[in-house]
N, C-alpha and C positions, 0 to 999 in steps of 0.2 A: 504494500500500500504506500504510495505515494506521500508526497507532504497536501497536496489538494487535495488529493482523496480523506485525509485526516481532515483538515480543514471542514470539505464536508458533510461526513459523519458528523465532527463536533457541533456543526450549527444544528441537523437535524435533530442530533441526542441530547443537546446542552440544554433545552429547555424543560425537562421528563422530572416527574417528579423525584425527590430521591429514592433511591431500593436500597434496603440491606440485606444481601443474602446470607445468611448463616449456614455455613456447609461446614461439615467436617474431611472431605476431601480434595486436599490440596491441590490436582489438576482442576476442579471446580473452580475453586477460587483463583487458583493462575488465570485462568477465561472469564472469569468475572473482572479481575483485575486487567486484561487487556481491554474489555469493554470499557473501562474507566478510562484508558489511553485515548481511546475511541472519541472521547468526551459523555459518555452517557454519564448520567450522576447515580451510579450502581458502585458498591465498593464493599469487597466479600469478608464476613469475620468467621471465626470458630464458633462453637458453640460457648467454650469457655470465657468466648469474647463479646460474649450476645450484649450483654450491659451498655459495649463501647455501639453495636449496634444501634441500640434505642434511641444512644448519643447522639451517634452518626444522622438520625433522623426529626431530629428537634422536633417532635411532638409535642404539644400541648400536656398529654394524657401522661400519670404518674408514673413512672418507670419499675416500680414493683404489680402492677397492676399487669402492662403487657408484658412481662417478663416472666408472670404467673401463662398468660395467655397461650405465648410461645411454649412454654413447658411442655402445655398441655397437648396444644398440636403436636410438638414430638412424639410426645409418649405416646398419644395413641396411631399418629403413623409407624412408630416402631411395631406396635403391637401386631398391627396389621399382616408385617413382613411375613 
C-alpha cells in the first residue's frame, strides 16, 4: 500500500466511531493494530487489559458496570465453545 492509498483509507476510517477489540490472540490484535495504521480508530487490548479498553473509549457509562458486562459476554461465549 502506497502513501495515497494510506492517505485514503485514513480519511474514509478517521471519522468511525472508536472500537476496542479485546482479543487474546496476538495475530488478532497484530491486524487490528494495522487497521489502526490504516487510520481507523480501532486499537486491540488483552483481556487483562480490558480496563485500558473502557479507557480507550471515553464512555460516559461507569467502568465497573461495563467491565461486569464484558465479563459476562465472555463467559458465556466461552461456554458455548
Amino acid at each position: 500500500m502506497d502513501s495515497l492509498q494510506r492517505k485514503q483509507a485514513s480519511t474514509v476510517f478517521g471519522s468511525m466511531t472508536r472500537v476496542a477489540a479485546i482479543l487474546d490472540d496476538r495475530v488478532s490484535r497484530g491486524m487490528i493494530t494495522a487497521l489502526g495504521w490504516l487510520g481507523m480508530n480501532i486499537k486491540a487490548f488483552t483481556w487483562d487489559d480490558a480496563k485500558k479498553a473502557i479507557s480507550y473509549l471515553d464512555t460516559p457509562y461507569p467502568e465497573n458496570i461495563i467491565l461486569e458486562m464484558l465479563l459476562e459476554v465472555r463467559n458465556r461465549a466461552t461456554s458455548l465453545e
